[in-house]
C-alpha positions as CSV (number, residue, x, y, z in Angstrom):
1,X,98.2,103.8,141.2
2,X,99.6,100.8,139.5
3,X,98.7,100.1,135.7
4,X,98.8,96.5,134.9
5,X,100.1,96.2,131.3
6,X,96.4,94.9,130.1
7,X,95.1,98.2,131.1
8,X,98.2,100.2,129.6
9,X,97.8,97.7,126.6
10,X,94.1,98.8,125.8
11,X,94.2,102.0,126.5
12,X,97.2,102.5,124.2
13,X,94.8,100.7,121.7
14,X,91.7,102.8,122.1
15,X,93.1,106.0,122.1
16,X,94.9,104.8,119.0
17,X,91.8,103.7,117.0
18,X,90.3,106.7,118.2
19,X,92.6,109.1,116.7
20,X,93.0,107.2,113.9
21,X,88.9,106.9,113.1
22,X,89.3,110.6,113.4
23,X,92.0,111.7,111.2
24,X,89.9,109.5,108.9
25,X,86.8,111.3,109.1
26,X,88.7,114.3,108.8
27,X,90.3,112.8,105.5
28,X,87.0,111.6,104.6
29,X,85.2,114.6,105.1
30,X,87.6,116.4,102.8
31,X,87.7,114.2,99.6
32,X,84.2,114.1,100.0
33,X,83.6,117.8,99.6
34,X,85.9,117.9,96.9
35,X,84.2,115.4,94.8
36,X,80.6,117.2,95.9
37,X,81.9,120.1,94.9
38,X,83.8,119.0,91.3
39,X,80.5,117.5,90.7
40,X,78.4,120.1,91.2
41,X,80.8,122.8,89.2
42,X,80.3,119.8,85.7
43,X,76.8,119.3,86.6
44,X,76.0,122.8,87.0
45,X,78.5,124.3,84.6
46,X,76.5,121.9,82.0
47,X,73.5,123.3,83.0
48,X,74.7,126.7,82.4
49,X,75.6,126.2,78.9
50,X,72.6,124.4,78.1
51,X,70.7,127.9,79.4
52,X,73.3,130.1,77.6
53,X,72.5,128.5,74.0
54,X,68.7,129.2,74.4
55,X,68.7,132.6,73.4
56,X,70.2,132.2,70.2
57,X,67.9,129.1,68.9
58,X,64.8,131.6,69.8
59,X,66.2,135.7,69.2
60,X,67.0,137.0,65.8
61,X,70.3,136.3,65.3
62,X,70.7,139.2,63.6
63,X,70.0,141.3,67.0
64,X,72.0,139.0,69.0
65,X,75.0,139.6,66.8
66,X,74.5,143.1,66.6
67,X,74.8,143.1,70.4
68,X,71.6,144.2,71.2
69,X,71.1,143.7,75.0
70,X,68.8,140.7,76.0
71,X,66.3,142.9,77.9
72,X,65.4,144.8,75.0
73,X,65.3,142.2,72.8
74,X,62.9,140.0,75.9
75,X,60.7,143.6,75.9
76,X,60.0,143.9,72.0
77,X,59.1,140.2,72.2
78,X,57.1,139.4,74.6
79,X,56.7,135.4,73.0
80,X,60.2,134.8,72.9
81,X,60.5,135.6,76.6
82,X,57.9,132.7,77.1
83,X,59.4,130.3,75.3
84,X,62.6,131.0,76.8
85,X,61.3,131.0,80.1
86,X,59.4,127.6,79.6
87,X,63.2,126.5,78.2
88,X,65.2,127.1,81.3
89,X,61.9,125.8,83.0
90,X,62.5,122.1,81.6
91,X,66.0,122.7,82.1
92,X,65.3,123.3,85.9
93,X,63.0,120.7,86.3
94,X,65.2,118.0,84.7
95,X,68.2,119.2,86.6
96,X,66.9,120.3,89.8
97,X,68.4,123.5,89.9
98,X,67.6,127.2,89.6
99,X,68.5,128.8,86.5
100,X,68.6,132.5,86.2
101,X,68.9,134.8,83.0
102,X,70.5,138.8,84.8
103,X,71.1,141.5,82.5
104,X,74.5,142.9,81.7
105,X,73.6,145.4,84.7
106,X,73.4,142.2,87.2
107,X,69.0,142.9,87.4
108,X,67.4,139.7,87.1
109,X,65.3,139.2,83.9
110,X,63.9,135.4,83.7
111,X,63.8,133.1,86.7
112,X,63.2,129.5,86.1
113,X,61.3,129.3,89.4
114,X,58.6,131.8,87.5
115,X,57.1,135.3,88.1
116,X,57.4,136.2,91.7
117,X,59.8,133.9,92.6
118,X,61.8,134.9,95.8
119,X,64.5,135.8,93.0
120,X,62.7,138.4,91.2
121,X,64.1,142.0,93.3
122,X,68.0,141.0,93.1
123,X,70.8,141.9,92.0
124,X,74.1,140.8,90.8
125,X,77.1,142.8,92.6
126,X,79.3,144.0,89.8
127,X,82.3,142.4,91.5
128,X,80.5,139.2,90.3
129,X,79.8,140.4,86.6
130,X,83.5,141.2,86.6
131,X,84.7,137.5,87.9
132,X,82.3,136.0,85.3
133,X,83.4,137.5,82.8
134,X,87.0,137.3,83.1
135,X,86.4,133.7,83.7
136,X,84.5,131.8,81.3
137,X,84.0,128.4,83.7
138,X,83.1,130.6,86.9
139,X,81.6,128.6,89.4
140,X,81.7,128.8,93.4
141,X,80.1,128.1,96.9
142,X,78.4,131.0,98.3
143,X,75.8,133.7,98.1
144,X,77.1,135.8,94.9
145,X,77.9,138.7,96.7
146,X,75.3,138.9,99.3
147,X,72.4,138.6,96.6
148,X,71.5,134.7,97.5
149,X,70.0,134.7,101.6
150,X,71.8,130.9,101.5
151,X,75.1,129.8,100.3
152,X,74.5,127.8,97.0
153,X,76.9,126.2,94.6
154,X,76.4,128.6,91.3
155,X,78.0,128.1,87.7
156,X,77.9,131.5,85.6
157,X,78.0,132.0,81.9
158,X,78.2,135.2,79.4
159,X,75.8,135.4,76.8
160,X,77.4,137.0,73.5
161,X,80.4,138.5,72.9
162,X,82.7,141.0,74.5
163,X,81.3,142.3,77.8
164,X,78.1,140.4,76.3
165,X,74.2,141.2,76.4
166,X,73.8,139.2,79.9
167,X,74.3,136.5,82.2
168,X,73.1,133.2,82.8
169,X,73.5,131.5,86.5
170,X,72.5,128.3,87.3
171,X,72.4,127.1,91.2
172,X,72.1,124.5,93.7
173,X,71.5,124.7,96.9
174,X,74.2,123.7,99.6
175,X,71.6,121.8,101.8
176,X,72.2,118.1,99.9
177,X,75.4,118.2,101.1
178,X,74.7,119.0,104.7
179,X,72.1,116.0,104.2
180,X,74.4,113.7,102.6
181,X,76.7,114.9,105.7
182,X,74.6,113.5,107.9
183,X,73.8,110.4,106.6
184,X,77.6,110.3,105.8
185,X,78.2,111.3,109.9
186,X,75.5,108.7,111.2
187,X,77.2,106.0,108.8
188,X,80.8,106.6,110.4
189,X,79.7,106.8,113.8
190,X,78.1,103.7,113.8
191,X,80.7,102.0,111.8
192,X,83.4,104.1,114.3
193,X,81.7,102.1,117.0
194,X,81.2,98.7,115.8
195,X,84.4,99.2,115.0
196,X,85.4,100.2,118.7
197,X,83.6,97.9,120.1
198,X,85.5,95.2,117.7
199,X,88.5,96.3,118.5
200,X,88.0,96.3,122.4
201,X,86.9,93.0,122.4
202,X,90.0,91.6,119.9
203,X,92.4,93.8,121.9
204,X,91.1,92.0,125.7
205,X,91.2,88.7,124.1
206,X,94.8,89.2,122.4
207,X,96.1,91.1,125.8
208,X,95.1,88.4,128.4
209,X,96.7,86.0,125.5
210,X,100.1,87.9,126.1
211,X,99.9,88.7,129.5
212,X,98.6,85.1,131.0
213,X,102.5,83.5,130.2
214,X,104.3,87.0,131.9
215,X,101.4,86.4,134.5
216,X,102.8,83.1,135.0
217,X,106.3,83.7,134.5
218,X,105.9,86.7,137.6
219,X,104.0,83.2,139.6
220,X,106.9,81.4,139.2
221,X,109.8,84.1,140.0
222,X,107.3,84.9,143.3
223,X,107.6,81.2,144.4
224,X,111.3,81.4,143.4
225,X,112.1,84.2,145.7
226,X,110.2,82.2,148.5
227,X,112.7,79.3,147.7
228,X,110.7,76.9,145.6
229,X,113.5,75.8,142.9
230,X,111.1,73.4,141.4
231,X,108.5,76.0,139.7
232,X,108.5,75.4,135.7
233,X,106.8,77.7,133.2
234,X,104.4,76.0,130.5
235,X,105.7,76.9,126.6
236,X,103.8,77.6,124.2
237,X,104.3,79.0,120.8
238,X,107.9,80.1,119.7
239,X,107.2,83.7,120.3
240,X,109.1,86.5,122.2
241,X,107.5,85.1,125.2
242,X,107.6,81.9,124.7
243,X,111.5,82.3,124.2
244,X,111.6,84.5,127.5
245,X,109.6,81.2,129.3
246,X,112.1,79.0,128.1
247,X,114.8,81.3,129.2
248,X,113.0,81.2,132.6
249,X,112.8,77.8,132.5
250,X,117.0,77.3,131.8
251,X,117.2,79.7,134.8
252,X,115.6,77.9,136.6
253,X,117.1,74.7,136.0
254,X,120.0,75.9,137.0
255,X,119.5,77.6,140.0
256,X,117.6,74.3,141.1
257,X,121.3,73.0,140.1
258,X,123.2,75.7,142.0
259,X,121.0,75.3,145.1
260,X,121.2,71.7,144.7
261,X,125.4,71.6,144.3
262,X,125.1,73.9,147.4
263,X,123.2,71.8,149.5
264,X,125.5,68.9,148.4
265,X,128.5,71.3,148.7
266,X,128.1,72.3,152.4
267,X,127.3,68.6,153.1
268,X,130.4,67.2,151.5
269,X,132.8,70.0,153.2
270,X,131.3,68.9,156.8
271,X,131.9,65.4,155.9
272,X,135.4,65.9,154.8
273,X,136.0,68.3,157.4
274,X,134.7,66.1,160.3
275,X,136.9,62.8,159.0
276,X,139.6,64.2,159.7
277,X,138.7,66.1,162.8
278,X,137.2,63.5,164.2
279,X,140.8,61.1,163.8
280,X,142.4,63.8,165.4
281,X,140.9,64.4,168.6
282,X,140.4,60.7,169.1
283,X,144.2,60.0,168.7
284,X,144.9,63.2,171.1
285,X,142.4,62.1,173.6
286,X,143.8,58.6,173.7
287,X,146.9,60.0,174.1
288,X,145.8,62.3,176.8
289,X,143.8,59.9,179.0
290,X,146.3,57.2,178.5
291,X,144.3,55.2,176.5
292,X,147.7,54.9,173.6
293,X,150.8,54.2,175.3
294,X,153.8,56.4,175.3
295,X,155.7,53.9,173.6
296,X,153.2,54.4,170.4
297,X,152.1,58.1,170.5
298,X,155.2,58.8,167.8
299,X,153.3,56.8,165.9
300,X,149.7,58.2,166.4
301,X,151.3,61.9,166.1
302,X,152.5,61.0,162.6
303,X,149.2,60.0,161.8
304,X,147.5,63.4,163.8
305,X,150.4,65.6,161.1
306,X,148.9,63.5,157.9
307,X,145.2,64.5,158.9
308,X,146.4,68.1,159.7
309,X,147.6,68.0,156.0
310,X,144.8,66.6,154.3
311,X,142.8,69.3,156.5
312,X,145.6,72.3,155.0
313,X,145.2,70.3,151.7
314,X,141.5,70.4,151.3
315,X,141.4,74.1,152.6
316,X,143.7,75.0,150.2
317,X,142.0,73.6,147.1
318,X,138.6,75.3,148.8
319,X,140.5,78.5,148.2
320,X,141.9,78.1,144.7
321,X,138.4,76.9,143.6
322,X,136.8,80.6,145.1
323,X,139.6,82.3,143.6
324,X,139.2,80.5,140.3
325,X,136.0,80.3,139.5
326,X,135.7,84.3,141.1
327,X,137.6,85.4,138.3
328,X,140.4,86.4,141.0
329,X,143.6,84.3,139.3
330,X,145.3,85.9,136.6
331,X,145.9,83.9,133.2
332,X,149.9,84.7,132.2
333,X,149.2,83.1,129.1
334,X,152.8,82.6,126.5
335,X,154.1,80.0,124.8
336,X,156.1,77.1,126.0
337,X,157.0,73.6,125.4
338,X,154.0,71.4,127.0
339,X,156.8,69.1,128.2
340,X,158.6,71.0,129.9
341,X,155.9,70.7,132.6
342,X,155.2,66.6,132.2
343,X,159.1,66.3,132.6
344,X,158.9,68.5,135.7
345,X,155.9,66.8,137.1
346,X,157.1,63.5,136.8
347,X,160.6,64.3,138.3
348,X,159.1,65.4,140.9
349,X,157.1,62.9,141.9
350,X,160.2,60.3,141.4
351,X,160.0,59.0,144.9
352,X,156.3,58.0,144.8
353,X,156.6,56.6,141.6
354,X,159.2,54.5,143.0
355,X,157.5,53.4,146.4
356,X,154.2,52.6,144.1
357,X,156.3,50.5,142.2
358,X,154.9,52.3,138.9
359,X,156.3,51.8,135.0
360,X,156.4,55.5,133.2
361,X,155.9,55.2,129.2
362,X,155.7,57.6,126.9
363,X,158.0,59.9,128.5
364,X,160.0,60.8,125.3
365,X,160.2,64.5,124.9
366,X,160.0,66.4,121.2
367,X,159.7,70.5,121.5
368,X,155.4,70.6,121.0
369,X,154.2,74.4,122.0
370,X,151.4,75.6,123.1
371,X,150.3,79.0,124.7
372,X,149.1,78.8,128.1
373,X,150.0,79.4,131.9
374,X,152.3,77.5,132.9
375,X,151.9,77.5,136.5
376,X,148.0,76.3,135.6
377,X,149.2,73.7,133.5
378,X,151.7,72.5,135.6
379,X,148.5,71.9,138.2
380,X,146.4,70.2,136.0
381,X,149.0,68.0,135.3
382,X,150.5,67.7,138.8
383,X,146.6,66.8,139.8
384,X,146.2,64.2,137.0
385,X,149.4,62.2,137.6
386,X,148.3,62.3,141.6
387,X,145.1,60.9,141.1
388,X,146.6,57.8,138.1
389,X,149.1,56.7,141.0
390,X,146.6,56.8,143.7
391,X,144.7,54.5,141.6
392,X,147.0,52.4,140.0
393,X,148.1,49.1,141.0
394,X,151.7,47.8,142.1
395,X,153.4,47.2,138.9
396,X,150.8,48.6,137.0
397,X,151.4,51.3,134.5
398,X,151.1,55.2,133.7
399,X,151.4,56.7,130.0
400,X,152.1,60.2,128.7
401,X,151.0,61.1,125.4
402,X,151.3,64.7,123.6
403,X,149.4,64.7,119.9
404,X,149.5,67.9,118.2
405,X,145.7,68.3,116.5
406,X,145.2,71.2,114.1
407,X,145.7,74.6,116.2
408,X,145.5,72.1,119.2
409,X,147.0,70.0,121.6
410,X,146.2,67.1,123.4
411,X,147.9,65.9,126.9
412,X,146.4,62.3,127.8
413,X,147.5,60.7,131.2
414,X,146.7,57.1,131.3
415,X,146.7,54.3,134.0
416,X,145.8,51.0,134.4
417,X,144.0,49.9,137.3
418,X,139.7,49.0,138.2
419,X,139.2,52.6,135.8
420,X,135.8,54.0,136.6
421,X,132.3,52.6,136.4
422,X,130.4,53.9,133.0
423,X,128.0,55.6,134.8
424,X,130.5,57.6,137.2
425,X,132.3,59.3,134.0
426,X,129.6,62.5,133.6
427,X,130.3,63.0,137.3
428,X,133.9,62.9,137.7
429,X,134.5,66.5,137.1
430,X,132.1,67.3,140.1
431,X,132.9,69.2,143.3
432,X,133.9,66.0,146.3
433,X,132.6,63.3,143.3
434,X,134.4,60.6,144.7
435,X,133.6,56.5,143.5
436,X,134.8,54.4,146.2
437,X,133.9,51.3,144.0
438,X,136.3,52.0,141.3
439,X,138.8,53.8,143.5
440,X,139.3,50.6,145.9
441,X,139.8,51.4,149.6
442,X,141.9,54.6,149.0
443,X,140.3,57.5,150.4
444,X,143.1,60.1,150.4
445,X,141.6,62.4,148.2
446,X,139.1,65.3,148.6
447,X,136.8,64.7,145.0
448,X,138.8,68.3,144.7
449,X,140.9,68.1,142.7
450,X,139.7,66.8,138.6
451,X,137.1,70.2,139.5
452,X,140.2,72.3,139.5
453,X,142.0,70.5,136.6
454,X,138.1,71.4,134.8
455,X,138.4,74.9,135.7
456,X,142.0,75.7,135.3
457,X,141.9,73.9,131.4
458,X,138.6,76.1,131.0
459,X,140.6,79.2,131.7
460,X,143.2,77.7,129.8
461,X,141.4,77.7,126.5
462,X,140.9,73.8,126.9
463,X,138.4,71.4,127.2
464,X,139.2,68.1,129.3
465,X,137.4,64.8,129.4
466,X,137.9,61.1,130.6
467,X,137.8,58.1,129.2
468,X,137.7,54.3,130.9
469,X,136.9,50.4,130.7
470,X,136.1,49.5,134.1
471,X,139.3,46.7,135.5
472,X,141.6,47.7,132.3
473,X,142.4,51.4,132.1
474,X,141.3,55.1,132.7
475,X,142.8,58.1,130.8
476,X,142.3,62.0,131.5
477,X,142.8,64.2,128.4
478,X,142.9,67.7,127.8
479,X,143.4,70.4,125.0
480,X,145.4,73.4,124.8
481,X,145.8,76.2,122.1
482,X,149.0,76.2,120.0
483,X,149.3,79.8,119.4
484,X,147.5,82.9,120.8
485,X,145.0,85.4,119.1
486,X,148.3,87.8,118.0
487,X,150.6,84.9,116.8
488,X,147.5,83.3,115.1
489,X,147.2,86.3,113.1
490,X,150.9,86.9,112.5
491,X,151.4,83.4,110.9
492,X,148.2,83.6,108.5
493,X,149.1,87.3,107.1
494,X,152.9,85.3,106.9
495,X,151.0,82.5,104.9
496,X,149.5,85.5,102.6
497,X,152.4,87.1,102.1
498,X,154.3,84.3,100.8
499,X,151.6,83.3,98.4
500,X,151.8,87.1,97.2
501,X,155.7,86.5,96.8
């Protein structure tokens, strides 16, 4: 059966409180017969030496000190046992105890409870006598040996010296603290449960407090799994959970993002897929039913090879984005002149520069490193200069600029031209993002390829970015490390050694 974490949540709770009420009690229950009994031994032991110093304000302390045993002395005078017994009488009654004068033999000679008192046959076990006289503050819980029929708390004193003349015993009864027990038990079981019943309450309240958001959270994932991208989960607080909801909330803005660049995704690759298609199989079939002359299919065949190789074009940048952004391509970082790759780029593209009758500036080359691929960065910058002279004007102009920042470099590309609308620059970066007002009529390109330059300068180490006034300029820029992680560390323990030197 399936716990819901409420029910695990307040059961942990309960049986919690309820072992801890109990190890309390326990605890409680201990100190507090501790302290009954240390008070009972001083109030009792008090009560005992009051008892013990009666004898010698009312004997001849002549007999005392001579040893004389107490029941003697009691027999040959019957008015001192009266008095005496009328002593430890107001002693009893004052104290609320029983006090007892035994003979050295453990017989009992003066009860405070009077003459046939339920006292008057016993007899102190010797065992006792012995344990009260070798300690002179004897006190304990119990029935002295079997003499008492109940268990009573009992303090015992000598009277006189040596193995002494008697004994004087003064006890309690056990039963106040089975009372105060019980008041002490009905106390703590009604606090126990008020406290229980408290703690239930608090522990529902506080439960359905944490559980409502994960309730709601579990809502939302249910309707995400069923395809509703929209779901959003309330935040409240800046809690555990609350952090978890706005975690949710990130996810799920992103998977609304993901399912949204999907949608788009699928819809631009039909698009660009069916342009060219379509072109194609109207030329053939125009060619095939006659409708283009034989004298011009040369010329509609070279246009049939240039849509086949936007189609091998756009496939293949389809693939190096899986590959890429799969984590399939493998980053030969090393370091490398940066333009060693703009020279290379631009050389190669010498005919087109040429036929787009295009100025070059900037191209003045001065050794600048950095560590990267250099089959990456040669696409990034293959891809930038492709898209400046798609998009700039006859005559117009493309500059090269390398600026070494810090541990960074920056490679800027920049064109003249209609540059790109204000509102277009977040997007540019974007899978098929294409802005045919900015761009003019030229619709060569895919929107592939400033995504790849974004992922291959992320792989890179780099960040890239674009700047543009709409009808002056646009200019792509991008950063790459100077040194890698080993030759950064080689060149700062260089730096401390020389300031060691």
């Amino acid at each position: 059966m399936r716990k819901s974490i409420s029910t695990m949540y307040f059961t942990t709770t309960a049986v919690l409180l309820i072992a801890s009420i109990l190890v309390m009690g326990l605890i409680q229950m201990y100190l507090v017969m501790e302290y009954f009994a240390g008070e009972r031994e001083e109030a009792l032991g008090g009560v005992a030496d009051l008892a013990a110093s009666q004898p010698q304000g009312l004997a001849p302390e002549e007999a005392l000190a001579q040893g004389s045993a107490l029941r003697q002395a009691l027999a040959d005078r019957p008015e001192l046992a009266e008095k005496l017994r009328q002593s430890i009488a107001l002693i009893s009654r004052t104290s609320s105890t029983v006090v007892m004068f035994v003979s050295a033999d453990g017989r009992l000679l003066l009860c405070s409870e009077g003459p046939g008192c339920v006292h008057e046959e016993i007899t102190i076990p010797e065992s006792v006598l012995a344990e009260v006289r070798a300690d002179p503050n004897w006190f304990e819980l119990g029935t002295l040996g079997g003499a008492l029929e109940k268990s009573c708390y009992t303090a015992a004193r000598t009277l006189g010296e040596g193995d002494g003349i008697g004994y004087v015993f003064a006890s309690d009864t056990s039963e106040a603290l089975g009372v105060f027990f019980g008041d002490m038990f009905s106390s703590f079981v009604l606090s126990a449960g008020m406290m229980l019943l408290i703690s239930s309450i608090l522990s529902i309240l506080f439960t359905n407090r944490l559980t409502g958001p994960l309730r709601r959270i579990a809502e939302a994932a249910r309707r995400f799994g069923n395809g509703d991208f929209s779901v959003r989960v309330p935040v409240a607080g800046d809690d555990e959970v609350a952090q978890l909801a706005v975690t949710f909330n990130a996810m799920a803005r992103n998977l609304e993002a993901i399912d949204s660049s999907r949608s788009s995704f699928m819809g631009n690759i039909a698009h660009e897929l069916r342009t060219p298609m379509t072109t194609i199989k109207g030329f053939i079939d125009g060619m095939l039913d006659g409708t283009i002359p034989p004298e011009l299919q040369q010329h509609y065949l070279s246009l049939v090879s240039q849509e086949v190789g936007r189609l091998a074009r756009l496939t293949q940048n389809m693939l190096d984005i899986t590959k890429l952004e799969a984590g399939e391509y493998q980053v030969n970082a090393r370091s490398y002149d940066v333009w060693e790759t703009l020279t290379s780029v631009v050389f190669a593209a010498e005919q087109r520069i040429e036929e787009a009758g295009v100025e070059i500036q900037g191209l003045a080359p001065t050794r600048t490193p950095v560590y990267a691929d250099p089959d990456l960065v040669y696409q990034v910058v293959y891809n930038l200069l492709d898209n400046a002279l798609k998009f700039t004007p006859k005559g117009g102009e493309i500059r090269l600029g390398v600026q070494k920042n810090g541990g960074e470099v920056t490679v800027s590309i920049h064109n003249t031209g209609a540059g790109i609308a204000a509102d277009s620059l977040p997007f540019v970066f974007d899978r098929f993002y294409k802005e045919d007002k900015s761009r003019g009529l030229n619709t060569r390109g895919s929107g592939l390829g400033l995504h790849i330059c974004k992922v291959l300068v992320g792989l890179s180490g780099g960040k890239i970015w674009a700047e543009s006034t709409e009808g002056e300029f646009c200019r792509f820029s991008f950063t790459l490390p100077c040194n890698g992680p080993d030759e950064g560390k080689n060149k700062k323990h260089r730096k401390n050694d020389s300031q060691v030197s």
